[in-house]
SEKE-601232 format. One record per atom (N, C-alpha, C): residue in three letters; x, y, z. Coordinates in steps of 0.1 Angstrom, whole numbers, plus 5000, padded with zeros to 4 digits. Layout:
REM SEKE-601232
ALAXYZ;...
END
This chain:
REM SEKE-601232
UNK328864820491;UNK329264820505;UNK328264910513;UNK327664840527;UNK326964910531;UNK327865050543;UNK327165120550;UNK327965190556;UNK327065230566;UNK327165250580;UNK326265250589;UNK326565350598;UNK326265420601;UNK327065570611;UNK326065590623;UNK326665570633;UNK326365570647;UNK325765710656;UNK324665720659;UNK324465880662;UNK324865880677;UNK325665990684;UNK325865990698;UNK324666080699;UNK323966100708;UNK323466200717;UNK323666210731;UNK323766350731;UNK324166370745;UNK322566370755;UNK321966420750;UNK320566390756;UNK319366370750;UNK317966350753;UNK317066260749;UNK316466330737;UNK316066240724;UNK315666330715;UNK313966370715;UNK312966470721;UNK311766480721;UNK311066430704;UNK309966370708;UNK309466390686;UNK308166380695;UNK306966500689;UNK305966530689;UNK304866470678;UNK303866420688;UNK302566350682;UNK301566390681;UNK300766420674;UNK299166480671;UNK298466400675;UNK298266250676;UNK297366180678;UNK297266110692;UNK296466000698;UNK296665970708;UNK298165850708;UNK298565760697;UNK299065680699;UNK299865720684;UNK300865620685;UNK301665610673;UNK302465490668;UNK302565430657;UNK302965260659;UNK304165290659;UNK304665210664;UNK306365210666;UNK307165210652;UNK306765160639;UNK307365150627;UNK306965320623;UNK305865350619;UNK305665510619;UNK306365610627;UNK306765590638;UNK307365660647;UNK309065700643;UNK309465570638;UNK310665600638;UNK310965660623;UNK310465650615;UNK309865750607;UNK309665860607;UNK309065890615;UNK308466080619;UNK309566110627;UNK310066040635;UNK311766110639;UNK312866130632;UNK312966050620;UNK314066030610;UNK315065970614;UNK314565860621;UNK315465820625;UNK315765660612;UNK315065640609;UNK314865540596;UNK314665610581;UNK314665610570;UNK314365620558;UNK313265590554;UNK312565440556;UNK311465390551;UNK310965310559;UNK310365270561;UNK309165160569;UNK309565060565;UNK310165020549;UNK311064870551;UNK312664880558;UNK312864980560;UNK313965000572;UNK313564960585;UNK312465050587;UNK312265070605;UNK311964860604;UNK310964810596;UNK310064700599;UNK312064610601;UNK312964610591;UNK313964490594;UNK315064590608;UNK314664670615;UNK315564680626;UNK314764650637;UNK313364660637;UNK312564600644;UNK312764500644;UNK312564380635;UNK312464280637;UNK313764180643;UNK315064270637;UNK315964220641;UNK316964260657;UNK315564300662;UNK315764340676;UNK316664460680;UNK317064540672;UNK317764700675;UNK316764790677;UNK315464810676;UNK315064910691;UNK314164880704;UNK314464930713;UNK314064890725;UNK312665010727;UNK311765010733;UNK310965060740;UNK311065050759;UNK311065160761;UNK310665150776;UNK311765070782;UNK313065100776;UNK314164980780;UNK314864850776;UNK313164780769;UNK313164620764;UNK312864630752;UNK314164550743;UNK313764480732;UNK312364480726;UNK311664550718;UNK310464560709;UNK310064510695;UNK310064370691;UNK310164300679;UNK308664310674;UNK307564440677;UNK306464390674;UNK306564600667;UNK305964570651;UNK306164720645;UNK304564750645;UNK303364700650;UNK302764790655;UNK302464800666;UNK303364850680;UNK303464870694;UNK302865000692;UNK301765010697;UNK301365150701;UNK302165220708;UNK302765380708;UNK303765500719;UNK302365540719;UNK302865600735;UNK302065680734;UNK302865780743;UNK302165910745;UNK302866020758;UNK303665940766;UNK305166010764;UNK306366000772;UNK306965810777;UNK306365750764;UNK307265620759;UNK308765650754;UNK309565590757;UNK311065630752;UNK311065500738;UNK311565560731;UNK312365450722;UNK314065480722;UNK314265370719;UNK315865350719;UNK316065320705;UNK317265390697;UNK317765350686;UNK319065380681;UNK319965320680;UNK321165360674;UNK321665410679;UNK322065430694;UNK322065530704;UNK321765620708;UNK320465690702;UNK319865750707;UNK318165720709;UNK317965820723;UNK316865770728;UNK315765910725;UNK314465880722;UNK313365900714;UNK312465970726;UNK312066040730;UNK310666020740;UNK309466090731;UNK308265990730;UNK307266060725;UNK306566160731;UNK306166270730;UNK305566370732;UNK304466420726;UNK303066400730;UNK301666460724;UNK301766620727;UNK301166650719;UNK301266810708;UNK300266900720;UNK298966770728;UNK297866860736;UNK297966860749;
END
């Protein structure tokens, strides 16, 4: 049986980047918001996170500085480190 637990946040979660870009499957990764990249790749594909608002079915979407992701009810904003 699977089991699925819903995160509230009350406000936005920051996750900091070193580089100039970051693909959306790696990203949600470095926030922990997923376990593995075959996680992130079937919630992507099956349309549960949004970018910038809109539905994002593509796992290498470049973020870059202050792109929001949406997941699970909580919202993501990337942040560069420089």
């Amino acid at each position: 049986m699977k089991v699925r637990v819903r995160r509230v946040a009350a406000e936005d979660v920051p996750v900091t980047i070193t580089t100039e870009f970051v693909k959306l499957e790696s990203f949600l990764k470095l926030a922990n918001a997923v376990q593995s990249g075959g996680m992130a790749k079937n919630f992507i594909q099956n349309g549960e996170v949004t970018v910038n608002g809109e539905v994002c079915l593509m796992r290498g979407k470049k973020l870059r500085d202050g792109d929001r992701v949406g997941f699970d009810g909580v919202t993501y904003i990337v942040k560069n480190a420089s």
